[in-house]
PDB file of N, CA, C and O in Angstrom:
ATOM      1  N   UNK A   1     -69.984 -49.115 -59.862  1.00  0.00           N
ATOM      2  CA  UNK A   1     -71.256 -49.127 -60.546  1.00  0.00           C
ATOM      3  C   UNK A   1     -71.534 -50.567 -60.996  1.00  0.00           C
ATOM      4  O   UNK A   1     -70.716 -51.041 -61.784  1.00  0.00           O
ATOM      5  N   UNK A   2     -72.619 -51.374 -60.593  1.00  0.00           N
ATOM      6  CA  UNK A   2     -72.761 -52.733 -61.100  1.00  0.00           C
ATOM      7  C   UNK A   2     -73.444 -52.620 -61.883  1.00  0.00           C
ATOM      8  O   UNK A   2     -73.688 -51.428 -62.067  1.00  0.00           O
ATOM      9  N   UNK A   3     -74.232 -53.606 -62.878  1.00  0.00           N
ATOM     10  CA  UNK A   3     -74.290 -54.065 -63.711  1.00  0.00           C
ATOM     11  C   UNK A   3     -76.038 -52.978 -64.343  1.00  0.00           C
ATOM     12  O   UNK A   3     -76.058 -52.161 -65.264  1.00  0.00           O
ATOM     13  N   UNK A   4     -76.770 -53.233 -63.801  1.00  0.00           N
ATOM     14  CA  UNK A   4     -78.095 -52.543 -63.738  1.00  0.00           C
ATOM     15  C   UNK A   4     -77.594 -50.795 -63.602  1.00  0.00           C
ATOM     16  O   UNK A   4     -78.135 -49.994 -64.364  1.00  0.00           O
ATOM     17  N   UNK A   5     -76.608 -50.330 -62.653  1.00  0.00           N
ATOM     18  CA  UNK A   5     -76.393 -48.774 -62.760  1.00  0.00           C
ATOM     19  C   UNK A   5     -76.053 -48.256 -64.263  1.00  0.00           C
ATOM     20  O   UNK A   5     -76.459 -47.243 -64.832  1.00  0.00           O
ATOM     21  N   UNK A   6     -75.129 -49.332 -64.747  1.00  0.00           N
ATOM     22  CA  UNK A   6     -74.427 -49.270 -65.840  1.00  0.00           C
ATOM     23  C   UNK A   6     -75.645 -48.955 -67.302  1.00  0.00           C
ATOM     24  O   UNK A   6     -75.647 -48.123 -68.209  1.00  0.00           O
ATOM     25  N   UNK A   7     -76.567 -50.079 -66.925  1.00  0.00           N
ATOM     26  CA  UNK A   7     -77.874 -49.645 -68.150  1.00  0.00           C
ATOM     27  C   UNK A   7     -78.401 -48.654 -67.966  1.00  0.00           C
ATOM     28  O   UNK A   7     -78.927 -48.005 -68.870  1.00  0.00           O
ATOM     29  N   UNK A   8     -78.376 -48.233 -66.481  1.00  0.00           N
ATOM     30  CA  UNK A   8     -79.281 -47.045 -66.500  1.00  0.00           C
ATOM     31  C   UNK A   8     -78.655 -45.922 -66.971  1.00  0.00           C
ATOM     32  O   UNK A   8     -79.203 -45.176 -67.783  1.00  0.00           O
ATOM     33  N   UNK A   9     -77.375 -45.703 -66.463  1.00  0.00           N
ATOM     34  CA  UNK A   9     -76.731 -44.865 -67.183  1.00  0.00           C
ATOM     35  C   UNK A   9     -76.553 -44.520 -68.581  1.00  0.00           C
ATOM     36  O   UNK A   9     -76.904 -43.463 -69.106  1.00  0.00           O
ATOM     37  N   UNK A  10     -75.996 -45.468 -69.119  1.00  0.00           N
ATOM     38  CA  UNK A  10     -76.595 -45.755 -70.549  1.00  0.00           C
ATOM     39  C   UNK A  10     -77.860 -45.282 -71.360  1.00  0.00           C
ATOM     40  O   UNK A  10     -78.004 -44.785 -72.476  1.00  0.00           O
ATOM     41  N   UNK A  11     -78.832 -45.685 -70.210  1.00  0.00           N
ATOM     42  CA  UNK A  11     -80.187 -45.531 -71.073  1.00  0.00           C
ATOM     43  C   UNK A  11     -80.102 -43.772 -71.298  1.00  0.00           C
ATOM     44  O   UNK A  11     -80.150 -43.024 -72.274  1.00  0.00           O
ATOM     45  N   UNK A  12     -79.966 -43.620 -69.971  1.00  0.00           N
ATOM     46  CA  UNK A  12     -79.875 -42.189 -69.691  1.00  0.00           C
ATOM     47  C   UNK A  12     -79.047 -40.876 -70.784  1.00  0.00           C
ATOM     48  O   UNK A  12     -79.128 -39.658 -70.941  1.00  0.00           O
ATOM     49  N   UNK A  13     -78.411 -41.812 -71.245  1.00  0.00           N
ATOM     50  CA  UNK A  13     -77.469 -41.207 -71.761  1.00  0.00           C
ATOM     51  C   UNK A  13     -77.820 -41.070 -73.308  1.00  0.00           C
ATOM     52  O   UNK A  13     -77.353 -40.156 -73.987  1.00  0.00           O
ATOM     53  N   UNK A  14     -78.661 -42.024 -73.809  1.00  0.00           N
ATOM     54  CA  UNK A  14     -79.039 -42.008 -75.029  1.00  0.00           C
ATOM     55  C   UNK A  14     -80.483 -41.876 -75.557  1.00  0.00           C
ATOM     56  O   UNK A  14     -81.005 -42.247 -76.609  1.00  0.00           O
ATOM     57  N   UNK A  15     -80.929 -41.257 -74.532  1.00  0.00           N
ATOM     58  CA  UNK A  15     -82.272 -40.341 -74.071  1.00  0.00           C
ATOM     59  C   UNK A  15     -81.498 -39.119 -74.190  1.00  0.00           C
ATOM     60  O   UNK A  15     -82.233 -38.482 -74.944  1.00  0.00           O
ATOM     61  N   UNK A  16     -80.731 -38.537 -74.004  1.00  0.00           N
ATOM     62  CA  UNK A  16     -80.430 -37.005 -73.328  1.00  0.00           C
ATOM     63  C   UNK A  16     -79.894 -36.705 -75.439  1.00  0.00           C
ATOM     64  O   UNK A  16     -79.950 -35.639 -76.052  1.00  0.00           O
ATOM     65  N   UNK A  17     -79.621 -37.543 -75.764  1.00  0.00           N
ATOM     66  CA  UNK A  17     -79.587 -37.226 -77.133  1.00  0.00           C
ATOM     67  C   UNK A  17     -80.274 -37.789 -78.352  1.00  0.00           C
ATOM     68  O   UNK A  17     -79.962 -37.776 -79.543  1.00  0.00           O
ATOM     69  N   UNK A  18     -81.721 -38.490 -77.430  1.00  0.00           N
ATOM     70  CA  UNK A  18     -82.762 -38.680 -78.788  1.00  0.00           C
ATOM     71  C   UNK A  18     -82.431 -39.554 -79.877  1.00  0.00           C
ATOM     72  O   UNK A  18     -82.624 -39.464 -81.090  1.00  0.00           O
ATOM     73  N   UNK A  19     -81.723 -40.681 -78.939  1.00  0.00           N
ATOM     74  CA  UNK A  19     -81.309 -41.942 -79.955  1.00  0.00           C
ATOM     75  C   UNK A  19     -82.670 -43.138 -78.887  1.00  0.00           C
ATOM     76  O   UNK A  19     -82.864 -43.239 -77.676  1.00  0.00           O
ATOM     77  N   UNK A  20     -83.315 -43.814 -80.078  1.00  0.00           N
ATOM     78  CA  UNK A  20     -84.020 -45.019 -79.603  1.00  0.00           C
ATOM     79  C   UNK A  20     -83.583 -46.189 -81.040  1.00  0.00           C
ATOM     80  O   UNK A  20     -82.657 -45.921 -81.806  1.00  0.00           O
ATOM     81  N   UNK A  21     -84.306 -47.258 -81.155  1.00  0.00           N
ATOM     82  CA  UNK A  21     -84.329 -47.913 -81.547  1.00  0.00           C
ATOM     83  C   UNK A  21     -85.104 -47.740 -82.720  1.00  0.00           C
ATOM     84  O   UNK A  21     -84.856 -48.326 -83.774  1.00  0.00           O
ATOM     85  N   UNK A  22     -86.336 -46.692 -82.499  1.00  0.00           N
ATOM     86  CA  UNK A  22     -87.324 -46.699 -83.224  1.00  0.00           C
ATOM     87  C   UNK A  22     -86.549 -44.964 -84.734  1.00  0.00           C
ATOM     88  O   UNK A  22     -87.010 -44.661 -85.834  1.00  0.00           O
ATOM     89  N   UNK A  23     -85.457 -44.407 -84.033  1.00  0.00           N
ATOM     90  CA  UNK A  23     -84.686 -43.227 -84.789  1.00  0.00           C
ATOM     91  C   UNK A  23     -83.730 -43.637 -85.118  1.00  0.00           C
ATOM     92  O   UNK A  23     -83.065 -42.890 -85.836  1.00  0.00           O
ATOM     93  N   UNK A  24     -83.212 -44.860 -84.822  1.00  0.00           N
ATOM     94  CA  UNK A  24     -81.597 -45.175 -85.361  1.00  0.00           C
ATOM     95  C   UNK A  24     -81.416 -45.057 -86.758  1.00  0.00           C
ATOM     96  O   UNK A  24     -80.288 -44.830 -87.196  1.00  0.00           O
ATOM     97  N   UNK A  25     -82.419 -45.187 -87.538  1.00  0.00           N
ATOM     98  CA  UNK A  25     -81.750 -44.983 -88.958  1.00  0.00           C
ATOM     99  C   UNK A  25     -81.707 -43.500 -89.423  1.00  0.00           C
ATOM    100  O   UNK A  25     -81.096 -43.245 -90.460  1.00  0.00           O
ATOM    101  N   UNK A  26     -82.214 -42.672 -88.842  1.00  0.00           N
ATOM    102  CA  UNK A  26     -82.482 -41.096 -88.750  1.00  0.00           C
ATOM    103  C   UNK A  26     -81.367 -40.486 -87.657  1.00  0.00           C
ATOM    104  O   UNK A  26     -81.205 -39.278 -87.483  1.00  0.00           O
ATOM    105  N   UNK A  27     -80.889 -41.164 -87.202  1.00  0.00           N
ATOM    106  CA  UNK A  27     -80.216 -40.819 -86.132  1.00  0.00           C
ATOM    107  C   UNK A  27     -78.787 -39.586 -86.638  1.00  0.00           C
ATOM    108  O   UNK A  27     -78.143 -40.154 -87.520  1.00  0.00           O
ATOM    109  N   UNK A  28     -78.401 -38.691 -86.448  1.00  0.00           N
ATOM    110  CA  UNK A  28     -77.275 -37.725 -86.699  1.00  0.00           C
ATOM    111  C   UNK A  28     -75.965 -38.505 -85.987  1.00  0.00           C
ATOM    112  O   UNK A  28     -75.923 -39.226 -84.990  1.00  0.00           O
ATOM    113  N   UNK A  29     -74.637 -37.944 -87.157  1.00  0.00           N
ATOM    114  CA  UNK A  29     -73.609 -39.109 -86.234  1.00  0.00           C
ATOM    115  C   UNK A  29     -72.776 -38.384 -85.229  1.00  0.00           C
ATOM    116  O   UNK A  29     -71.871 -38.881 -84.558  1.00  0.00           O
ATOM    117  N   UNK A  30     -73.212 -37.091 -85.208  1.00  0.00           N
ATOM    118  CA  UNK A  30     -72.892 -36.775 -83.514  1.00  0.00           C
ATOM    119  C   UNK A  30     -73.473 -37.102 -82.597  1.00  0.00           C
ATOM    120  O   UNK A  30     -72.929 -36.970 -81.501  1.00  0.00           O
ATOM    121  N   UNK A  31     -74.657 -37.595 -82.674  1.00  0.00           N
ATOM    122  CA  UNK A  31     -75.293 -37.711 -81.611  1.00  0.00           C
ATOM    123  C   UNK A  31     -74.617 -39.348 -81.363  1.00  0.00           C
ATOM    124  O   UNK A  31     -74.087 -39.357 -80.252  1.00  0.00           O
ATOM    125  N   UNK A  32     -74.490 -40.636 -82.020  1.00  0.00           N
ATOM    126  CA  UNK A  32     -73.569 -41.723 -82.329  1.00  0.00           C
ATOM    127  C   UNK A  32     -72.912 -41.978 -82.014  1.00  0.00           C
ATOM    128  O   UNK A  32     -72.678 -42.892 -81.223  1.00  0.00           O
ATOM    129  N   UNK A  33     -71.767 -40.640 -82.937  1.00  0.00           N
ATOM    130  CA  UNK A  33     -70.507 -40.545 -81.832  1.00  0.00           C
ATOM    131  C   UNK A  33     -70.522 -40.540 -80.275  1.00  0.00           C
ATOM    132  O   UNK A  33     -69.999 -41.480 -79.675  1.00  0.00           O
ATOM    133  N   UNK A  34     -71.186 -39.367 -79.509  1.00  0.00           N
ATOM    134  CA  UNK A  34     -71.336 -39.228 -78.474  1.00  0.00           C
ATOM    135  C   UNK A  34     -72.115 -40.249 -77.352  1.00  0.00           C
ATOM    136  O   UNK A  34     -72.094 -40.072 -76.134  1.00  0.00           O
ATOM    137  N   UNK A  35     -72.705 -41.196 -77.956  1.00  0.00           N
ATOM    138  CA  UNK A  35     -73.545 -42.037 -77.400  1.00  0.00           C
ATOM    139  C   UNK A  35     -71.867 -43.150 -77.286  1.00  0.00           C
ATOM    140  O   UNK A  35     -71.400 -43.351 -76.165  1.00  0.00           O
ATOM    141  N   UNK A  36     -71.268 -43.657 -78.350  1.00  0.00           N
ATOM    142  CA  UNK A  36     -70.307 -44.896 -78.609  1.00  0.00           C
ATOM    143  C   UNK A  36     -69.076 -44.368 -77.538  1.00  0.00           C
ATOM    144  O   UNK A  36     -68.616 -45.143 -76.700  1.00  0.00           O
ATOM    145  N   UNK A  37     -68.640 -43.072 -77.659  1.00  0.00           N
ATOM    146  CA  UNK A  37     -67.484 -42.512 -76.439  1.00  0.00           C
ATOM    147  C   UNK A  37     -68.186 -42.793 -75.221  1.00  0.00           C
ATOM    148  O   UNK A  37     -67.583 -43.451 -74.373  1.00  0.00           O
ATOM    149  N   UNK A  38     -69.377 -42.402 -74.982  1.00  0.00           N
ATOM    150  CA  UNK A  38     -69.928 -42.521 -72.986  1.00  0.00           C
ATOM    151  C   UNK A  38     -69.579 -43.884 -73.256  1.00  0.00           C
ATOM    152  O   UNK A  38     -68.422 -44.088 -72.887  1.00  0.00           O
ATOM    153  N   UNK A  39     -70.199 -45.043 -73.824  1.00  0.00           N
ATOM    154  CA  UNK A  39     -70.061 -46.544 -73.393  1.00  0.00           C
ATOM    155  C   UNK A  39     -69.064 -46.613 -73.662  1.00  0.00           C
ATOM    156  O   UNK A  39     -68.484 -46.928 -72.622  1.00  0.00           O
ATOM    157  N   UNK A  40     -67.972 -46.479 -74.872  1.00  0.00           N
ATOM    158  CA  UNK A  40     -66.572 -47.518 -74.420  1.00  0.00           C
ATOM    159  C   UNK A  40     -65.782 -46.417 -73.004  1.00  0.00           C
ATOM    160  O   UNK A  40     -64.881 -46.785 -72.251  1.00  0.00           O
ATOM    161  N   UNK A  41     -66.219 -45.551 -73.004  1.00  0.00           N
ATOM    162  CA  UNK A  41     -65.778 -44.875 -71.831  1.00  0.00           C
ATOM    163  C   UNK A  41     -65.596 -45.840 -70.504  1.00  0.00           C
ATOM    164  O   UNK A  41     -64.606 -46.233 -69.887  1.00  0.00           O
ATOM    165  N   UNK A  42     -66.540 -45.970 -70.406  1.00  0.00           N
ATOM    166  CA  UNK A  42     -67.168 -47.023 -69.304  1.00  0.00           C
ATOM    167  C   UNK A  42     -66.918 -47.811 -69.636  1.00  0.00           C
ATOM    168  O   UNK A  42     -66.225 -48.268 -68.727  1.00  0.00           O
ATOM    169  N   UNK A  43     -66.935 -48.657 -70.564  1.00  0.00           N
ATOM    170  CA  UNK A  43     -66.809 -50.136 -70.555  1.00  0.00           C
ATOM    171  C   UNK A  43     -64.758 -50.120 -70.478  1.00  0.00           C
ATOM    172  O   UNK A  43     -64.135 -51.136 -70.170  1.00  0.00           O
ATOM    173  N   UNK A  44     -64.050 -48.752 -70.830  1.00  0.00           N
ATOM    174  CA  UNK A  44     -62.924 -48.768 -70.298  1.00  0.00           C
ATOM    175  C   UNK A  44     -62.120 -48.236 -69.008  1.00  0.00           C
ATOM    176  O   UNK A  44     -60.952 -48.326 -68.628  1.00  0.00           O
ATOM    177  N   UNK A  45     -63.145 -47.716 -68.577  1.00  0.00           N
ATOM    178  CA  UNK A  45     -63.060 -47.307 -67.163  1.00  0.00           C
ATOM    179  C   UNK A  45     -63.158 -48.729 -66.164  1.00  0.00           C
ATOM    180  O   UNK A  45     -62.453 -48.683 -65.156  1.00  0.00           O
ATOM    181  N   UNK A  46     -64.179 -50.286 -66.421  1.00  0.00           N
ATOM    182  CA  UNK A  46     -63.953 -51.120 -66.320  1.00  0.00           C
ATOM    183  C   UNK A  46     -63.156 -51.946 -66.246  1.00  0.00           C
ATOM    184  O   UNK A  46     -63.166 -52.783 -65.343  1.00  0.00           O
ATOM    185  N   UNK A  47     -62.385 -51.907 -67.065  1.00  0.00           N
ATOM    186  CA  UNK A  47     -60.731 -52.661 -67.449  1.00  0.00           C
ATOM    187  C   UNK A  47     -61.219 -53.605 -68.488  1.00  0.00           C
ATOM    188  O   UNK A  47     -60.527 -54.604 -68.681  1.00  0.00           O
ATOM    189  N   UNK A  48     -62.457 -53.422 -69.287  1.00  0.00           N
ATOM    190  CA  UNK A  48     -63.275 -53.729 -69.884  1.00  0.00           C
ATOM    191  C   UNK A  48     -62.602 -54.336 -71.466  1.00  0.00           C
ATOM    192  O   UNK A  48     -62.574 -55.348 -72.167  1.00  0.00           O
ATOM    193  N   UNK A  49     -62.112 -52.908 -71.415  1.00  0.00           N
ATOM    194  CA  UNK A  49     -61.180 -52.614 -72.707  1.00  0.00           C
ATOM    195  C   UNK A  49     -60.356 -51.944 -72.745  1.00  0.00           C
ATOM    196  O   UNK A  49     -60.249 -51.359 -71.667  1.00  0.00           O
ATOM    197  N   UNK A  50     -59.318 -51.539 -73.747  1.00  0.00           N
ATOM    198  CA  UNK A  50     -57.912 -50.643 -73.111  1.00  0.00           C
ATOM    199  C   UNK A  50     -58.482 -49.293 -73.268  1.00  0.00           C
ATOM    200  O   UNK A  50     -59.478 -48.878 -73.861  1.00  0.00           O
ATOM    201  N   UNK A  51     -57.636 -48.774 -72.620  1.00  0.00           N
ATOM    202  CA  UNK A  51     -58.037 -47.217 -72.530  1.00  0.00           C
ATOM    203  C   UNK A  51     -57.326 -46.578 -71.114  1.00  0.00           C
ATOM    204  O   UNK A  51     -56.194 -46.669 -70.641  1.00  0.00           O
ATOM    205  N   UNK A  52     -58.667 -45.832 -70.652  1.00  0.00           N
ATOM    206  CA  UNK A  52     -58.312 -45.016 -69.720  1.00  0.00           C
ATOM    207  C   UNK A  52     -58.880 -46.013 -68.492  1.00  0.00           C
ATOM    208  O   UNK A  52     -59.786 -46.843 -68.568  1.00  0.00           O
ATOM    209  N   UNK A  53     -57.946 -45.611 -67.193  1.00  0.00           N
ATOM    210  CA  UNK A  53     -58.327 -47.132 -66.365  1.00  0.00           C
ATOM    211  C   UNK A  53     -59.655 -46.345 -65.518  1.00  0.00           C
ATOM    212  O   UNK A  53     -60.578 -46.965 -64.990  1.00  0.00           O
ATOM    213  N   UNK A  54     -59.515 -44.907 -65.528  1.00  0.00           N
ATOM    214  CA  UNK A  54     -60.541 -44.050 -65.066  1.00  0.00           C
ATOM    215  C   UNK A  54     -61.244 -42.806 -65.561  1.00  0.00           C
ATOM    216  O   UNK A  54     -60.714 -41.696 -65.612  1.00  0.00           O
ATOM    217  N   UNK A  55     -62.815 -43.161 -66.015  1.00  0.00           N
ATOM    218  CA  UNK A  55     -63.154 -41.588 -66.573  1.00  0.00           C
ATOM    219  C   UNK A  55     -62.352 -40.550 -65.946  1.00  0.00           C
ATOM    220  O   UNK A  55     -62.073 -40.477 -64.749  1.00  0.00           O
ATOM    221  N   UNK A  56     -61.974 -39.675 -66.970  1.00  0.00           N
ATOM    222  CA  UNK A  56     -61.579 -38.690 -66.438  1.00  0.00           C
ATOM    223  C   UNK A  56     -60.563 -38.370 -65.658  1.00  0.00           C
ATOM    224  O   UNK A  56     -60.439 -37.179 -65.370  1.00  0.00           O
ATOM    225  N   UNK A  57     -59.689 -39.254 -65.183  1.00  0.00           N
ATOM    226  CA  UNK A  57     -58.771 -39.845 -63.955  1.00  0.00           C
ATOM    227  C   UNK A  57     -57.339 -39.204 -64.666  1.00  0.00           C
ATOM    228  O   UNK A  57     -56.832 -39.842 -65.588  1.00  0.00           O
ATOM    229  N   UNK A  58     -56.800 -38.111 -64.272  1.00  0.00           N
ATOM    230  CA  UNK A  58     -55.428 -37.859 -65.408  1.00  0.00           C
ATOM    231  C   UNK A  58     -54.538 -38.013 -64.642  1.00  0.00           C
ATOM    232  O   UNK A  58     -53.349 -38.072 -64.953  1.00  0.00           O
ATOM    233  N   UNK A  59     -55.173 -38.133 -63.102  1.00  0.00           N
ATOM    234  CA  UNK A  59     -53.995 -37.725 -62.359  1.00  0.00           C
ATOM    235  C   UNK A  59     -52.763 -38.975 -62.151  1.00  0.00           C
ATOM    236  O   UNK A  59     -53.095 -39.772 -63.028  1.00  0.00           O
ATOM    237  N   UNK A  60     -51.374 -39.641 -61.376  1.00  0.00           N
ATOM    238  CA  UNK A  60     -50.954 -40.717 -61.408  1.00  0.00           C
ATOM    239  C   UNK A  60     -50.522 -41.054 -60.525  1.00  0.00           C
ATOM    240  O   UNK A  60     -50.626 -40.109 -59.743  1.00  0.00           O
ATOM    241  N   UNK A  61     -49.840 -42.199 -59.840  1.00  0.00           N
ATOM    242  CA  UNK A  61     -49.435 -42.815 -58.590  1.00  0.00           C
ATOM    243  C   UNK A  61     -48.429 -41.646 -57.893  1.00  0.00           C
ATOM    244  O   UNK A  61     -47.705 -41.081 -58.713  1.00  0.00           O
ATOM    245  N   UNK A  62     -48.325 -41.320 -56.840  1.00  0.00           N
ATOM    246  CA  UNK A  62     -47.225 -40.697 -56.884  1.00  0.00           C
ATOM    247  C   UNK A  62     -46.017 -41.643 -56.047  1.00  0.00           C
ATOM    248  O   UNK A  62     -46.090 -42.675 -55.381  1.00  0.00           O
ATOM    249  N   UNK A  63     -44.804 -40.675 -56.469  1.00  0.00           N
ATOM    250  CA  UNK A  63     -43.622 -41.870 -56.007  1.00  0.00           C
ATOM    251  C   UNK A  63     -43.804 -41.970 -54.510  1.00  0.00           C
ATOM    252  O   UNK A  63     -44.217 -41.178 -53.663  1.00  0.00           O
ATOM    253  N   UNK A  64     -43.216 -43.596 -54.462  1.00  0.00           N
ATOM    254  CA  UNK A  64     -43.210 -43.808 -53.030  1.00  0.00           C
ATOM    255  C   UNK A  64     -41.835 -42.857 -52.292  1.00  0.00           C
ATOM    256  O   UNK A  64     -40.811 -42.530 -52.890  1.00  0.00           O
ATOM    257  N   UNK A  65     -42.135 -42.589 -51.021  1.00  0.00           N
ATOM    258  CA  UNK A  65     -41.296 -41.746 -50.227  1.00  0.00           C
ATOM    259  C   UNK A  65     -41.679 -40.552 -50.163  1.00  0.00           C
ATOM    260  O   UNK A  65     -41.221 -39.717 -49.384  1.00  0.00           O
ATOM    261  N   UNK A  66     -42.451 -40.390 -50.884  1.00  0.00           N
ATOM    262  CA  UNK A  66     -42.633 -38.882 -50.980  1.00  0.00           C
ATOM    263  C   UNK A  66     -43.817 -38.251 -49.928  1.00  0.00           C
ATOM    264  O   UNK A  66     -44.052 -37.043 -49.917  1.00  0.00           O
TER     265      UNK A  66
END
């Protein structure tokens, strides 16, 4: 996902829970919460920041030889 998918997603994402610029001080902090997890999500799915190296990704290398 480059750089422009990434806003859109984003935008997208904080539309689907009725956060703008113009409600942020009205804003509920679930909706906050849920907006701040999608982006560092992503921004750690990136290697951005520590975390998880892939949304969602639980699965792991498996051993060689096998």
């Amino acid at each position: 996902m480059d750089d422009n998918a990434l806003a859109r997603y984003l935008a997208r994402q904080a539309q689907a829970l009725g956060l703008d610029l113009r409600t942020l001080d009205c804003a509920g902090p679930e909706a906050l919460r849920a907006f701040a997890e999608a982006s560092l999500q992503e921004l750690s799915a990136r290697g951005l920041l520590s975390g998880e190296e892939a949304v969602g990704c639980w699965s792991a290398p498996r051993f060689s030889g096998h």
